[in-house]
py3Dmol code that shows the C-alpha trace and the ligand (Angstrom):
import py3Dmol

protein = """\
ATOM      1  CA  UNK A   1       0.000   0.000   0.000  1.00  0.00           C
ATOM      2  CA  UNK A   2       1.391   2.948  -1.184  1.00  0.00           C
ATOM      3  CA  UNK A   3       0.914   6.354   1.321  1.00  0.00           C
ATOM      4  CA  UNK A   4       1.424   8.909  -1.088  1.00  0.00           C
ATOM      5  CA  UNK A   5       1.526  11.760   1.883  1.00  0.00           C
ATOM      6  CA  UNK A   6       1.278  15.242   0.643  1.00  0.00           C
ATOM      7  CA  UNK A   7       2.663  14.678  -2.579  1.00  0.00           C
ATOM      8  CA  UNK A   8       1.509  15.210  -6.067  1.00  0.00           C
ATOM      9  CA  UNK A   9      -0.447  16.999  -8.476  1.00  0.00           C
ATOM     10  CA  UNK A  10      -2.713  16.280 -11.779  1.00  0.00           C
ATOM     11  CA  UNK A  11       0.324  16.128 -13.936  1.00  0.00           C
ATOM     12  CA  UNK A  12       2.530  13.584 -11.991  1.00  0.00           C
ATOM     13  CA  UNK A  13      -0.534  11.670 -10.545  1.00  0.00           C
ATOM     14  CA  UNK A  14      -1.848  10.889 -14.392  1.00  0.00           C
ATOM     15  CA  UNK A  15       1.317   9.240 -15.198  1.00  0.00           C
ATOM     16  CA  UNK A  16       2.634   7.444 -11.870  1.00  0.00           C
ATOM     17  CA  UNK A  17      -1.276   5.581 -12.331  1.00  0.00           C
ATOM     18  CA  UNK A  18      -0.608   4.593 -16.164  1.00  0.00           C
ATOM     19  CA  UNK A  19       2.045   3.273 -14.630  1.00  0.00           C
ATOM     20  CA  UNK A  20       0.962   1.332 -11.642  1.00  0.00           C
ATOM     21  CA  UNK A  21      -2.240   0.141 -13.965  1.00  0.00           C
ATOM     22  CA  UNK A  22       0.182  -0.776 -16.723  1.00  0.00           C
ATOM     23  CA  UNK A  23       2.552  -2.453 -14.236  1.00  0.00           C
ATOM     24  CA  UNK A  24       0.250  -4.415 -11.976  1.00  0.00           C
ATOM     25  CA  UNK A  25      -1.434  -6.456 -13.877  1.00  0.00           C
ATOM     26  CA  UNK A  26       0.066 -10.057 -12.844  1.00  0.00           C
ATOM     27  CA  UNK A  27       1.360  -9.210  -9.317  1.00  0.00           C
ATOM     28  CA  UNK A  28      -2.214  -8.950  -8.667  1.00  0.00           C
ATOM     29  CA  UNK A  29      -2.581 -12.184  -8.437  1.00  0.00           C
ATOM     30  CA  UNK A  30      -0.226 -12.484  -5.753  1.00  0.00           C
ATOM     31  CA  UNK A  31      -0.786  -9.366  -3.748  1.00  0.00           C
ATOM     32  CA  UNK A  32      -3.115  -6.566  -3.020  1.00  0.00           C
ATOM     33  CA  UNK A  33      -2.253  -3.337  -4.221  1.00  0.00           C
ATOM     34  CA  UNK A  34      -3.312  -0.252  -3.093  1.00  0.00           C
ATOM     35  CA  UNK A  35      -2.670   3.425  -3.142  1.00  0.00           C
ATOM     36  CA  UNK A  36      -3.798   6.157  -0.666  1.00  0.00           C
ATOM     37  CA  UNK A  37      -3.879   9.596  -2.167  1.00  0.00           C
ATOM     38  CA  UNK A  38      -4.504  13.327  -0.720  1.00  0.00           C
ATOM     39  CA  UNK A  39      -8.618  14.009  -1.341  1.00  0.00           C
ATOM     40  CA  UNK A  40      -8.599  16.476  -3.729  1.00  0.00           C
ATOM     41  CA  UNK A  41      -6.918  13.912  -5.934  1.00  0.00           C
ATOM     42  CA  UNK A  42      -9.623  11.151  -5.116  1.00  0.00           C
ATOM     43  CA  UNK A  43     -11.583  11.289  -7.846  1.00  0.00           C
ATOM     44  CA  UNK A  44      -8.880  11.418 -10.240  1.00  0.00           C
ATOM     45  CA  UNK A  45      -7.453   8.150  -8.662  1.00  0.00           C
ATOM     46  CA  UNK A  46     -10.939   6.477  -8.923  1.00  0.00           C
ATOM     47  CA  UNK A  47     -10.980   7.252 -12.271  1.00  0.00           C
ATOM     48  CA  UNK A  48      -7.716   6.094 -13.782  1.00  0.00           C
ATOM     49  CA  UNK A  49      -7.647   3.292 -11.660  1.00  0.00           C
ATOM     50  CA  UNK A  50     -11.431   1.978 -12.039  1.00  0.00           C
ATOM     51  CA  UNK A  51     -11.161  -1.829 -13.535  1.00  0.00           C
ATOM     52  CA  UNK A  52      -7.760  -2.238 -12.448  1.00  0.00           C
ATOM     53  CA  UNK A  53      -5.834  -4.363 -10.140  1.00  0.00           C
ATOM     54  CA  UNK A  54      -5.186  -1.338  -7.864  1.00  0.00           C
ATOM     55  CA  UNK A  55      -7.372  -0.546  -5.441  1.00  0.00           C
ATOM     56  CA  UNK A  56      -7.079   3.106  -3.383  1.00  0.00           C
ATOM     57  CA  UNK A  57      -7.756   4.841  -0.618  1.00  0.00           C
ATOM     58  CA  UNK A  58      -7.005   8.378   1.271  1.00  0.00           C
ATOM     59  CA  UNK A  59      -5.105   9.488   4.269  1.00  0.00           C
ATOM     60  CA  UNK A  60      -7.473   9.879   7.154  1.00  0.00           C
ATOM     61  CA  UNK A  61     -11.148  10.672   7.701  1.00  0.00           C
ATOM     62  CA  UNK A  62     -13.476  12.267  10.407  1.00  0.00           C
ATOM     63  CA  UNK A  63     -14.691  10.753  13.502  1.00  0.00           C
ATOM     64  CA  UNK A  64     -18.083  12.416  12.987  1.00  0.00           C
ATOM     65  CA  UNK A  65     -20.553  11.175   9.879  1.00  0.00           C
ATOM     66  CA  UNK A  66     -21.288  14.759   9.311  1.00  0.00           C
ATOM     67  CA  UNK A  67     -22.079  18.745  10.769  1.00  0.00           C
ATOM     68  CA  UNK A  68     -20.089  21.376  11.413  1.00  0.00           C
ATOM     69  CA  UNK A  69     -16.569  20.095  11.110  1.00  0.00           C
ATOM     70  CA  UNK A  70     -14.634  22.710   8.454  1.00  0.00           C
ATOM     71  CA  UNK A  71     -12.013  21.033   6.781  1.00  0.00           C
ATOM     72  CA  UNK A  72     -13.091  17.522   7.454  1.00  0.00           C
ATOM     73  CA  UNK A  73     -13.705  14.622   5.221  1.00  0.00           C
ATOM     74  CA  UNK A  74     -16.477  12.039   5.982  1.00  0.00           C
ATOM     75  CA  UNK A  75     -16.296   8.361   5.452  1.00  0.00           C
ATOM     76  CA  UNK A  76     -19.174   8.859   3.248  1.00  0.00           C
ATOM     77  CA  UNK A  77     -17.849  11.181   1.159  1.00  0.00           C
ATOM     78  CA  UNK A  78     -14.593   8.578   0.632  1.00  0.00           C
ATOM     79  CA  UNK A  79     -17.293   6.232  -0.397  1.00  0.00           C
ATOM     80  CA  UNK A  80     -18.560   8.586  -3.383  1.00  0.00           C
ATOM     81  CA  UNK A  81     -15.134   8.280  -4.764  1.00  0.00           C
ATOM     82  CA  UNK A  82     -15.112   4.027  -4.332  1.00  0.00           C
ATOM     83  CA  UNK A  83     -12.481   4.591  -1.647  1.00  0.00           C
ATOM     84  CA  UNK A  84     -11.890   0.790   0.075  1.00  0.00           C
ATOM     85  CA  UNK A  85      -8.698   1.769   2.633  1.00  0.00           C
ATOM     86  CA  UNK A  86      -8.330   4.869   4.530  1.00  0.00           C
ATOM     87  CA  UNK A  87      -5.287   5.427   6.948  1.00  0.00           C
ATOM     88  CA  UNK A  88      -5.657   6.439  10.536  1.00  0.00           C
ATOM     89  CA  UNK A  89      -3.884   7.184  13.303  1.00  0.00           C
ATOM     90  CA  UNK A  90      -0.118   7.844  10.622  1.00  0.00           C
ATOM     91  CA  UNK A  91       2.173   8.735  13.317  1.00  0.00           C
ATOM     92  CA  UNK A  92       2.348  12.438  11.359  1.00  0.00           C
ATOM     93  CA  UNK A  93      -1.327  12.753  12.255  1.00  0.00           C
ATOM     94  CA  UNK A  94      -0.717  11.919  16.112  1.00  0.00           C
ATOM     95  CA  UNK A  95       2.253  14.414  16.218  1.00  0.00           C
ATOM     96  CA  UNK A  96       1.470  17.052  14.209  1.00  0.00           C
ATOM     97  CA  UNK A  97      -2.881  17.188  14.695  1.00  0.00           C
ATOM     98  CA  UNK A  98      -2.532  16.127  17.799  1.00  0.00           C
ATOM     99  CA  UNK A  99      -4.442  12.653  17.563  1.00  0.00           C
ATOM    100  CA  UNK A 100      -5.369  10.903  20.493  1.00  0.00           C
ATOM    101  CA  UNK A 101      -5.169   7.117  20.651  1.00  0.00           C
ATOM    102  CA  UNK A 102      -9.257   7.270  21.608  1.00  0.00           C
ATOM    103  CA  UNK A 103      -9.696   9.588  18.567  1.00  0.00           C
ATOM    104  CA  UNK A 104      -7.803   7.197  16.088  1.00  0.00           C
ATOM    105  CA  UNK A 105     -10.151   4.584  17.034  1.00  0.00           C
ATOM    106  CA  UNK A 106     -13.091   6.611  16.987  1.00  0.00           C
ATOM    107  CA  UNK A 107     -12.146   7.011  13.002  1.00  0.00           C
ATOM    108  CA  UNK A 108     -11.423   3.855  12.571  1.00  0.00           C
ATOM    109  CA  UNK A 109     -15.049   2.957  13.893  1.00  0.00           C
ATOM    110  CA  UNK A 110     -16.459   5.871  11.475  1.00  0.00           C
ATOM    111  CA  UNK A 111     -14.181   3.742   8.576  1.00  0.00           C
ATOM    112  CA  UNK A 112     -15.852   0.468   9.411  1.00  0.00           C
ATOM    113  CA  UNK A 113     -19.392   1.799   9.927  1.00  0.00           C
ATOM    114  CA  UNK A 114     -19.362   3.157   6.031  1.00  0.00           C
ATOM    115  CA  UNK A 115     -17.961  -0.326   4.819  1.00  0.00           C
ATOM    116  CA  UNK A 116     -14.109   1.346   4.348  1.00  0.00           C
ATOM    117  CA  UNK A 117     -10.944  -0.812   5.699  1.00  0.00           C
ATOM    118  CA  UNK A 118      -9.154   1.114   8.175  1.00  0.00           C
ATOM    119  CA  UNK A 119      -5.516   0.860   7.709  1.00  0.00           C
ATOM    120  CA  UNK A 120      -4.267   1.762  11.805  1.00  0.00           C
ATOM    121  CA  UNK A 121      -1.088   3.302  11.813  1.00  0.00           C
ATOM    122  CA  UNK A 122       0.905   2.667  15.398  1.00  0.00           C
ATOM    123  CA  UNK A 123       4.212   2.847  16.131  1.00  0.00           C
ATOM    124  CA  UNK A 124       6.825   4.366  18.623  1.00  0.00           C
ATOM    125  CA  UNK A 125       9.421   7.212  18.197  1.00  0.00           C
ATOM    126  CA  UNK A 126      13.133   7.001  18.558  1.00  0.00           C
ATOM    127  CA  UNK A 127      12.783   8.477  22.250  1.00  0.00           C
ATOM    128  CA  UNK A 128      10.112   5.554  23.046  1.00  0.00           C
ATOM    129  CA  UNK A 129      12.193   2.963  21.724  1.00  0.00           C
ATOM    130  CA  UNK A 130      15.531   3.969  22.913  1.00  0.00           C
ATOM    131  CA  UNK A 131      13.769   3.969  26.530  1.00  0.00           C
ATOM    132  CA  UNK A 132      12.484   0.180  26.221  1.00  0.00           C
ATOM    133  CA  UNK A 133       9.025   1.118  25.987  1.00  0.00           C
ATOM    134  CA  UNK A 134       8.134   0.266  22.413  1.00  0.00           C
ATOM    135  CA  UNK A 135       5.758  -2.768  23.000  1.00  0.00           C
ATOM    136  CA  UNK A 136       4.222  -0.640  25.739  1.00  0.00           C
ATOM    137  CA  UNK A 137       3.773   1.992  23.124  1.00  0.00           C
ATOM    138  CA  UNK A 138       2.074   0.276  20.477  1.00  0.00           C
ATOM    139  CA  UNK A 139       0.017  -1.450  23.080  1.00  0.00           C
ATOM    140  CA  UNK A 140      -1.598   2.010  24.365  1.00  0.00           C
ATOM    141  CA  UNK A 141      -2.234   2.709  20.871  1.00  0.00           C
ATOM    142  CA  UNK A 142      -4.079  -0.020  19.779  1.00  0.00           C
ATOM    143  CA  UNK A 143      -5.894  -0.737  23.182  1.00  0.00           C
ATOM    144  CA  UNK A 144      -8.828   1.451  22.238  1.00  0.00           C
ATOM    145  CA  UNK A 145      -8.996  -0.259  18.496  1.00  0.00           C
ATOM    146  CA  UNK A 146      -9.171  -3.310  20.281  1.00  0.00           C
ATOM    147  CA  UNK A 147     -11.949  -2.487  22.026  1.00  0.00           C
ATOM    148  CA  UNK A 148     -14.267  -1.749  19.177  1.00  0.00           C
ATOM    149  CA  UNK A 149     -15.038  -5.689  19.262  1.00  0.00           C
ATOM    150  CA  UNK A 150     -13.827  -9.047  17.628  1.00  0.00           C
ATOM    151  CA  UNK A 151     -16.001  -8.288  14.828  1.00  0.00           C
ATOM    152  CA  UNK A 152     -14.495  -4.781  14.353  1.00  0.00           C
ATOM    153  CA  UNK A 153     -10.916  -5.627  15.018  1.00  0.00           C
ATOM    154  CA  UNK A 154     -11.474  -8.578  12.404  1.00  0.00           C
ATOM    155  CA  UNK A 155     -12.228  -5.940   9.309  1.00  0.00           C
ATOM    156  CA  UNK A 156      -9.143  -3.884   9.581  1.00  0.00           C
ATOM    157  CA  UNK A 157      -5.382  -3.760   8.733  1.00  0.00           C
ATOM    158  CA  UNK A 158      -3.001  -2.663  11.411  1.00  0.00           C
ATOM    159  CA  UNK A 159       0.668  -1.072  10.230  1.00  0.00           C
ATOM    160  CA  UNK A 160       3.359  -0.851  12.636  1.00  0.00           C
ATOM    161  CA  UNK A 161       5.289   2.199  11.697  1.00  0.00           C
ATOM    162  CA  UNK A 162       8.736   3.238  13.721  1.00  0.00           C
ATOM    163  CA  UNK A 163       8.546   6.799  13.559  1.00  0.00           C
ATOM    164  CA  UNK A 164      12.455   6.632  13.299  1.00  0.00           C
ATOM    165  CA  UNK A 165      12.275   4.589  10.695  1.00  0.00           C
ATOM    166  CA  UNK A 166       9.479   7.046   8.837  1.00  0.00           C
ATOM    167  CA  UNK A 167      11.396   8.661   5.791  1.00  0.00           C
ATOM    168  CA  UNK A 168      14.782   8.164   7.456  1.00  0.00           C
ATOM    169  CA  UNK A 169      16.304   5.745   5.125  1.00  0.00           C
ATOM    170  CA  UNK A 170      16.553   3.565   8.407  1.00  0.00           C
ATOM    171  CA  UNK A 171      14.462   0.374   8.226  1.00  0.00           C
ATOM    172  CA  UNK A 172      13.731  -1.309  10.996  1.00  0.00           C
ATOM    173  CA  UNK A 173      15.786  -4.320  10.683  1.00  0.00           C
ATOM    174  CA  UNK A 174      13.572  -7.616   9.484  1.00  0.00           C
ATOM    175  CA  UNK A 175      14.075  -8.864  13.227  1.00  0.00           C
ATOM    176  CA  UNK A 176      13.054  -5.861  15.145  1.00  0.00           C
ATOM    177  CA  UNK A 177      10.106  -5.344  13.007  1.00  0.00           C
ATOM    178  CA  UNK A 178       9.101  -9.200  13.451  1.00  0.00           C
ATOM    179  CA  UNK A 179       9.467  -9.012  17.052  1.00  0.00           C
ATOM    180  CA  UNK A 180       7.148  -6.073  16.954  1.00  0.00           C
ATOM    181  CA  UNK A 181       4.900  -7.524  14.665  1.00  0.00           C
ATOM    182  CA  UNK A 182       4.456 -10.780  16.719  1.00  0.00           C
ATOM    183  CA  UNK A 183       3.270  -8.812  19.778  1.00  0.00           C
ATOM    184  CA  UNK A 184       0.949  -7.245  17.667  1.00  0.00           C
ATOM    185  CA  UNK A 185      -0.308 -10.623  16.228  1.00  0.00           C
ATOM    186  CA  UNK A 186      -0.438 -11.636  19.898  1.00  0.00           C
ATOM    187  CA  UNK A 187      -2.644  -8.524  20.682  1.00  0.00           C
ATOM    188  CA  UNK A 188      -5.532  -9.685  17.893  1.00  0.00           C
ATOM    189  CA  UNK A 189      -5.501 -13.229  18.672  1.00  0.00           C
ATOM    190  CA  UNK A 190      -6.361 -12.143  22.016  1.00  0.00           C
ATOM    191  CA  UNK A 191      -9.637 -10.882  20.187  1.00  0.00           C
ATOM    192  CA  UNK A 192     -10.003 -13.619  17.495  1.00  0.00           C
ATOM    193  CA  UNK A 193      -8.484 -11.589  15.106  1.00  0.00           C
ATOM    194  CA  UNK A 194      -4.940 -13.392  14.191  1.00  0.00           C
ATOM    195  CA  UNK A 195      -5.701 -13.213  10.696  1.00  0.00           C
ATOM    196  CA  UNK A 196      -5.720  -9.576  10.565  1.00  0.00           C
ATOM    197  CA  UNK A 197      -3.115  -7.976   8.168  1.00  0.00           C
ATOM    198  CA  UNK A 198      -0.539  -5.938   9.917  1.00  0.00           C
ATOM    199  CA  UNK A 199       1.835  -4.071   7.501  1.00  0.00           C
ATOM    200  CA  UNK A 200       4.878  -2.821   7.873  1.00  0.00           C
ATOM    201  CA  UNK A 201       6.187   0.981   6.899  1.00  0.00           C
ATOM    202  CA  UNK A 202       9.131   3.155   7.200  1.00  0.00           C
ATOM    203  CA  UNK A 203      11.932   3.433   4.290  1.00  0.00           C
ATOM    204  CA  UNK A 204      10.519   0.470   2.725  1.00  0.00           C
ATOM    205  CA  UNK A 205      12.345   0.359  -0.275  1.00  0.00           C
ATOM    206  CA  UNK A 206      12.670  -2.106  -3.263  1.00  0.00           C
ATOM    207  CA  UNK A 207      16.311  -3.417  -2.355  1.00  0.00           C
ATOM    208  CA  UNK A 208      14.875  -4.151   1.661  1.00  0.00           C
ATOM    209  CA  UNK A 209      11.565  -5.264   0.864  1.00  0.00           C
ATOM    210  CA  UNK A 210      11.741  -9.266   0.288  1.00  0.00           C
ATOM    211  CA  UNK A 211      13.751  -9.794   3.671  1.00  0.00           C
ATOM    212  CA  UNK A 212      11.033  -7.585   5.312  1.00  0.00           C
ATOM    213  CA  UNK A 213       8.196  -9.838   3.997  1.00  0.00           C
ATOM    214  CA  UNK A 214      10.375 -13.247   4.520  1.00  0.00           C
ATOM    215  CA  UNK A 215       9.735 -12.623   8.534  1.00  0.00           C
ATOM    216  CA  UNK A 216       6.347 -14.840   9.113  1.00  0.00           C
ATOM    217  CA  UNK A 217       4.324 -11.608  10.561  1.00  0.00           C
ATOM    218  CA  UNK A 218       4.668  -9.004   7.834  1.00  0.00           C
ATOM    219  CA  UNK A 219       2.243  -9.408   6.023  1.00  0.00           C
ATOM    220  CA  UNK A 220       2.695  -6.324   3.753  1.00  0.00           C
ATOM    221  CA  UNK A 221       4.503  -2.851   3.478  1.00  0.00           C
ATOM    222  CA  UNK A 222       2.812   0.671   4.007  1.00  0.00           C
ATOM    223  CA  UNK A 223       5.572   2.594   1.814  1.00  0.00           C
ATOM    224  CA  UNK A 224       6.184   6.386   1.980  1.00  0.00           C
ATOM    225  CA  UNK A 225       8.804   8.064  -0.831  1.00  0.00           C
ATOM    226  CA  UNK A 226       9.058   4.836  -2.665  1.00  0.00           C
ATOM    227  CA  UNK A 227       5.512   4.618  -3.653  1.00  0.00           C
ATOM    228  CA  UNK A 228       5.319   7.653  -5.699  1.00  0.00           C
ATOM    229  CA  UNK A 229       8.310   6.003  -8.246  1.00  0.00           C
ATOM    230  CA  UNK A 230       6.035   3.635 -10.014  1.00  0.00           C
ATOM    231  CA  UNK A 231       9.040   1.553 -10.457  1.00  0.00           C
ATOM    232  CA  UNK A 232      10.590   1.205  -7.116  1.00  0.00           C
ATOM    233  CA  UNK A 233       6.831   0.690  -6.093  1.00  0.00           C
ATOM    234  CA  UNK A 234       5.961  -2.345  -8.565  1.00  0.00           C
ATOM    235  CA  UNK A 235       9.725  -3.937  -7.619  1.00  0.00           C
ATOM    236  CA  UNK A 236       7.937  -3.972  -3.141  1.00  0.00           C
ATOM    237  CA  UNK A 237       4.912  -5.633  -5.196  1.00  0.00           C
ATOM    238  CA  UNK A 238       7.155  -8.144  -6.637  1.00  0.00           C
ATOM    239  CA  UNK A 239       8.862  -8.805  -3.621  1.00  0.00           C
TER     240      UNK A 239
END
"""
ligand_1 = """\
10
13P
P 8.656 6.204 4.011
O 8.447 4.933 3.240
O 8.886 7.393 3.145
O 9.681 6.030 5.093
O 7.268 6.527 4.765
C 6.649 5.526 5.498
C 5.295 5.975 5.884
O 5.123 6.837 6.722
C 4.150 5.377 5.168
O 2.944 5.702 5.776
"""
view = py3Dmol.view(width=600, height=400)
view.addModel(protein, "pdb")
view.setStyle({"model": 0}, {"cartoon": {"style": "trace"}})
view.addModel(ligand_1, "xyz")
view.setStyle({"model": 1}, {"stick": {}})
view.zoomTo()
view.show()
């Protein structure tokens, strides 16, 4: 799943989704392939990707269905543009808007209720990690998405994202990342919910990609710079 972050415009988007339609075709087969794009571009992605083997989806979306909420974006209104994935809770969300762990999993709730896969985004900065505390971390953070129910829990994706690994050119090494990722998997068979996809993201890159996905909890990568090279994107897929 590509996170395309606040990148892009009409031009660059046209050709990066010739691209990824052109490009996909057979990995489909092995892999889902998504892309989540900034809203205004929404219904361009819908439309050069409708009948492909890419599926998309945007960035984050409101807690509330509708009102008086300027600048929001309802789950709804992703619907009207055949959105299946939206992200919540990207660790750029938590530090820069402020979002609570409770208000992450209030959207993801507000994802699920309109028929959308939320993609939950968790993950622990360098301070967090370098004091021991990154299972504890990631815990707190998913706690409250845990509590939405078995049912819930058992429609979503989960992507454990290192903030020091986010756009660093530092991966989390295939080890560390699997050792996070199996305490997650713990977490959701706790609810019934082992089967739940948990991705991995941060510098995810064509040349690290297969020895991510050889560790038997990574189930995928949520990829950052290297999704918006249709190349370097299509070489993770292969992977
Ligand atoms: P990079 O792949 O650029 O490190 O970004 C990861 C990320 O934040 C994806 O959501």
């Amino acid at each position: 799943m590509g996170n395309w972050k606040m990148h892009g415009g009409l031009e660059a988007n046209a050709k990066l989704l010739a691209d990824l339609r052109a490009g996909a075709g057979i990995l489909a087969d092995y892999c889902t392939l998504a892309v989540c794009a900034p809203f205004p571009y929404l219904a361009q992605v819908s439309s050069l990707l409708d009948g492909s083997a890419v599926s998309w989806g945007a960035q984050d979306v409101s807690a509330h269905e509708k009102g008086a909420y300027t600048g929001e974006v309802s789950a709804s209104m992703l619907n009207d543009f055949a959105c299946a994935w939206v992200l919540v809770g990207h660790s750029e969300r938590r530090a820069m808007h402020a979002e609570t762990d409770e208000l992450v999993a209030d959207k993801a709730k507000a994802a699920l209720a309109a028929g959308l896969t939320p993609v939950v985004c968790v993950g622990e900065t360098l301070q967090e990690q370098d004091a021991g505390q990154t299972l504890e971390v990631i815990q707190r953070q998913l706690d409250p998405v845990l509590a939405l129910g078995a049912e819930a829990v058992s429609r979503l994706v989960v992507a454990y994202e290192p903030v020091w690994a986010i756009g660093t050119g530092r991966s989390a090494t295939p080890a560390q990342a699997q050792d996070v990722h199996a305490a997650i998997r713990a977490r959701l068979a706790a609810v019934n919910a082992a089967q739940v996809r948990v991705l991995y993201g941060g510098s995810v890159k064509a040349d690290n990609a297969a020895s991510l996905f050889a560790m038997p909890d990574i189930d995928g990568a949520l990829v950052g710079g290297a999704s918006l090279v249709a190349d370097e994107f299509l070489r993770i897929a292969a992977a």
